[in-house]
Structures are given as C-alpha cells and as structure tokens.
N, C-alpha and C positions, 0 to 999 in steps of 0.2 A: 381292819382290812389287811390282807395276807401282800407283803410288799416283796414280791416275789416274780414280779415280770417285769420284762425288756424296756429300755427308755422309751423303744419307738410307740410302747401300748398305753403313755400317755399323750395327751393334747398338752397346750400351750398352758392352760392354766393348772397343770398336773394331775391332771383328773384320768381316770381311764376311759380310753377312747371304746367306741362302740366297735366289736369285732365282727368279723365275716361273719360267723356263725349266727350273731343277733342281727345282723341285716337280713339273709338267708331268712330268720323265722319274722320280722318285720315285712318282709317280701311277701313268703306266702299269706300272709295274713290279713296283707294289705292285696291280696291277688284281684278282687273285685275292679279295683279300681284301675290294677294297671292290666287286667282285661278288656275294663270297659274305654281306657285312654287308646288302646291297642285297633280294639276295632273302631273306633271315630278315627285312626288314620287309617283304614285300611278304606278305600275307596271302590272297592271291586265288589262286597259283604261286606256290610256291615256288622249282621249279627250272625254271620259264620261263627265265626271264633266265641263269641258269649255260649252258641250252641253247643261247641264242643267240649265246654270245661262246664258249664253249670246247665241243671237238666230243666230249669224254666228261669221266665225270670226273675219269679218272687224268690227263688233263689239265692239268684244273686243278688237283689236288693238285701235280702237278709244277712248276707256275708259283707254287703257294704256295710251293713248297720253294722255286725257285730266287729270289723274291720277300724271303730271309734276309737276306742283304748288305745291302740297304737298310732293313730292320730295326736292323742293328747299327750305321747309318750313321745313320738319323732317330734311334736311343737316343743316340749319339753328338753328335748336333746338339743334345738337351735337356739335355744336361750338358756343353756347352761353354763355358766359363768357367773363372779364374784360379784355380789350386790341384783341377783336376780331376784324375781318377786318369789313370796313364799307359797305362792299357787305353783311356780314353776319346781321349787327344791320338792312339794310335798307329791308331783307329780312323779318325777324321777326317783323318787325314795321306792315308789307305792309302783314301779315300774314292774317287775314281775308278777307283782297281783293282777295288772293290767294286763298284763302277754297271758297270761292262764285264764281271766276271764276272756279276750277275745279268743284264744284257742277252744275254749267248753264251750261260748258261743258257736263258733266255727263248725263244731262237730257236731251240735244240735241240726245247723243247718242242714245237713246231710241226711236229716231223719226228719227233716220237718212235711214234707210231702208224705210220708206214711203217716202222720200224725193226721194230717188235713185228710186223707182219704184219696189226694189223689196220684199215688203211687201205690204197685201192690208191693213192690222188693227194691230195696238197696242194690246199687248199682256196683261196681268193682271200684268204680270211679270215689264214690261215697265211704266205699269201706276202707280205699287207700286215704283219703279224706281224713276220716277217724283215726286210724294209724300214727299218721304224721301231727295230727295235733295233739294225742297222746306222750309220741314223742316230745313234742315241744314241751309241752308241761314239765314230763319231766327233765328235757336236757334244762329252763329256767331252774328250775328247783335242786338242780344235783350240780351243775358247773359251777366251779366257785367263783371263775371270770365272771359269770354275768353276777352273781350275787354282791362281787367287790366291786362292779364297774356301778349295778344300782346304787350303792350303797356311796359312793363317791359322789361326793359334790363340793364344788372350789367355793372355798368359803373367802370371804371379805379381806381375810388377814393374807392369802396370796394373790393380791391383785398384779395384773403384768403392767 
C-alpha cells in the first residue's frame, strides 16, 4: 500500500478512510434507495420523483437489487476494525469487485426494457446512465486511493 497521503485520510484505527469520491459513486449506486426514501417523505407525490429519474418501476426494483454490493460493502465499512469477523475483512478486500459488479449491474438496468420488449429506444437519461457507470469502473480500477483504501484493513496487532 503506497504510504503517501495526509494524516487526516486515515481513521482511528489507521486504516484509510472512505473519500468523497467513493461515497459520490456509493451514492449513485445506492440511488434507488435514496430515491425511494425521498419520495415516502415527499407528501404532495409520492411517485413523482421515482417518475422522473427511473422509466418504470421494474426498474427501479432492478437498480435496488443490483444497488446489493454496495450494501455489503457500506456494512463492511461499519465494522471495520481490529478483531472483526472474516466475512467482514473478505468483504472489504473483494470491495472494488463489488462497486464494478453493481455498476455493470446498474448499466444493464438501463437496457433491460429494450431486452423485455417494452421500450422501443434508450433514453438520454439511460445513456447518461451507462456513461457514468463506465466511469465508475473505471475511476475503482485506475485510482490508487480507492485500491490502497480496499486494500487496508486494521489488523488485530493495532488495537486502540
């Protein structure tokens, strides 16, 4: 691991903390959900807002599901610490597998309606969709932050 960044980019246990940039693609990823948290407080519409970002709502059930990964990867970031179970280190090791499978999840979803037959074209919405999980992939695979931050984990011998 490249020991090359600022005090403040680690946590307590010296571990590398999670930066802007992997919450950002955490966010999108996890967007289903904090769509669908969005509109159960919106009291006026409820599925306004579902309408305007996902084009039905098998949809977005689909981007819940593929939205998993990074579930098991944020449970894994709140139990990272010295003496955690070996579910939780093998989760965070195997964490950019997980952001790229929900991202090529993600970008399925986008074309799964022309698959079923019931869309005849890709929306803008969809192709910007594809783009940015694109992107993701590759910003996990090229930045070396997030490959040193996976790769970190507080082992037993720096207990606080």
């Amino acid at each position: 691991m490249s020991k090359h960044y600022p005090i403040t980019s680690y946590d307590k246990h010296l571990s590398l903390k999670v930066n802007g940039v992997m919450w950002l693609i955490f966010l999108f990823l996890l967007r289903a959900y904090v769509i669908g948290l969005m509109s159960v407080v919106n009291m006026q519409s409820r599925t306004q807002l579902i309408d305007m970002v996902f084009s039905s709502r098998l949809s977005m059930s689909l981007s819940a599901l593929s939205g998993i990964p990074v579930f098991l990867l944020i449970y894994a970031w709140t139990r990272r610490s010295p003496g955690a179970p070996a579910f939780v280190k093998w989760v965070w090791e195997k964490g950019a597998v997980l952001v790229a499978i929900s991202a090529i999840a993600n970008a399925g979803v986008a074309f799964f309606p022309l698959w079923l037959g019931t869309a005849r074209k890709i929306s803008i919405l969809d192709y910007g969709q594809l783009f940015l999980c694109a992107v993701i992939v590759m910003a996990v695979y090229s930045s070396q932050y997030i490959k040193d931050c996976f790769a970190d984990f507080p082992d037993d011998a720096r207990k606080s």
